[in-house]
C-alpha positions in Angstrom: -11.0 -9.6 -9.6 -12.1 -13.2 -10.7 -9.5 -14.9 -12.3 -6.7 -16.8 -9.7 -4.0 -18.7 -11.2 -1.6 -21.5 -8.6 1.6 -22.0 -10.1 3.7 -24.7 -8.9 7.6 -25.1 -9.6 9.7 -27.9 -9.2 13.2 -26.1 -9.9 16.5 -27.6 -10.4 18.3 -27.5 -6.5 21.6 -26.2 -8.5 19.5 -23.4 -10.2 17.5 -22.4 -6.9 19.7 -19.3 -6.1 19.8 -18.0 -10.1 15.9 -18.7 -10.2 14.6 -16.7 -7.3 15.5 -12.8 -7.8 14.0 -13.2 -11.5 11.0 -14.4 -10.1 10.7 -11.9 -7.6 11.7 -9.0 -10.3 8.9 -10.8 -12.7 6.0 -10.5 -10.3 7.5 -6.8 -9.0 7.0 -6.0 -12.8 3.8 -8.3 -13.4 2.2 -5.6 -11.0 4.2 -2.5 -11.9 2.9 -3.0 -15.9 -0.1 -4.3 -16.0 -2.9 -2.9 -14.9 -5.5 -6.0 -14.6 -2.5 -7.9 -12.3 -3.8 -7.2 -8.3 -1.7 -9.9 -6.7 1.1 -11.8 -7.3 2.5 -13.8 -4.6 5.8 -16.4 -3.9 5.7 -19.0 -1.7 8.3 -21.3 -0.8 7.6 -24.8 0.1 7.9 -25.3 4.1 9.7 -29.2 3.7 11.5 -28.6 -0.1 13.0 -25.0 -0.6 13.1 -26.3 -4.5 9.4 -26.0 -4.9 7.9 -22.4 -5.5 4.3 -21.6 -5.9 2.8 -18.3 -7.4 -0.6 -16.7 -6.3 -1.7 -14.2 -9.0 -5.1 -12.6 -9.1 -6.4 -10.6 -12.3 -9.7 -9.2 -13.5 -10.7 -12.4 -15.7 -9.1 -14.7 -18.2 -8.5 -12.4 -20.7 -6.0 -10.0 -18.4 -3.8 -13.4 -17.7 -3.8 -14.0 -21.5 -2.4 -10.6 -21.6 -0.3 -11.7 -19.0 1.2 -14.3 -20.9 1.7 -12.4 -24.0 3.7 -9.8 -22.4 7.2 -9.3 -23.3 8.2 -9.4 -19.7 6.8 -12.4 -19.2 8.3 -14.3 -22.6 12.0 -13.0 -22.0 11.1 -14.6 -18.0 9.7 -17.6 -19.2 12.9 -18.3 -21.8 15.5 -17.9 -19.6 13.9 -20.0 -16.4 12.4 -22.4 -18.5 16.1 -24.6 -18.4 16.0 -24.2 -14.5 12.0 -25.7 -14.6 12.2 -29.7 -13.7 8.6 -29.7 -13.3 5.7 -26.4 -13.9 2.0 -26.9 -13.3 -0.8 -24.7 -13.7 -4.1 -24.5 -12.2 -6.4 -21.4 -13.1 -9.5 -20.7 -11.2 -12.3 -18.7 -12.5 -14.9 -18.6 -9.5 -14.8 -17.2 -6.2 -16.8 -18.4 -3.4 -18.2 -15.8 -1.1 -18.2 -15.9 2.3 -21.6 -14.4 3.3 
């Protein structure tokens, strides 16, 4: 495992309650289908419930690339993509160990 990706949401307050169960089912299948997917984690925002952030760990670049080019993932990423005010990305590649 040494590719992390942070993704942060900024979603629509009226869409909040439409936008969370296909997030959770989309990281529930994330793990279920792919293989090279070991974590997938939501977080909500302790001061505004509106933004979400995901945790995902794979094996390297090319397993989130996979990821991304699932059909799970384009059929999750169509429908939210209206609820989405504001999506940003950061993908880490190196892990620091802790001797």
């Amino acid at each position: 495992m040494s590719f992390a990706v942070i993704v942060t949401f900024k979603i629509h307050s009226a869409d909040m309650v439409a936008f969370m169960p296909l997030m959770v089912k989309q990281a529930k299948t994330s793990l279920e289908l792919e293989p090279a997917c070991h974590v997938f984690e939501i977080w909500q925002h302790t001061d505004d419930e509106n933004t979400v952030k995901l945790y995902e760990v794979y094996d390297d670049a090319d397993a989130f690339k996979t990821h991304l080019e699932s059909a799970h993932f384009k059929e999750f990423d169509q429908i939210v993509a209206p609820m989405i005010a504001h999506k940003d990305v950061t993908l880490l590649n190196r892990k620091i160990e802790l001797d």
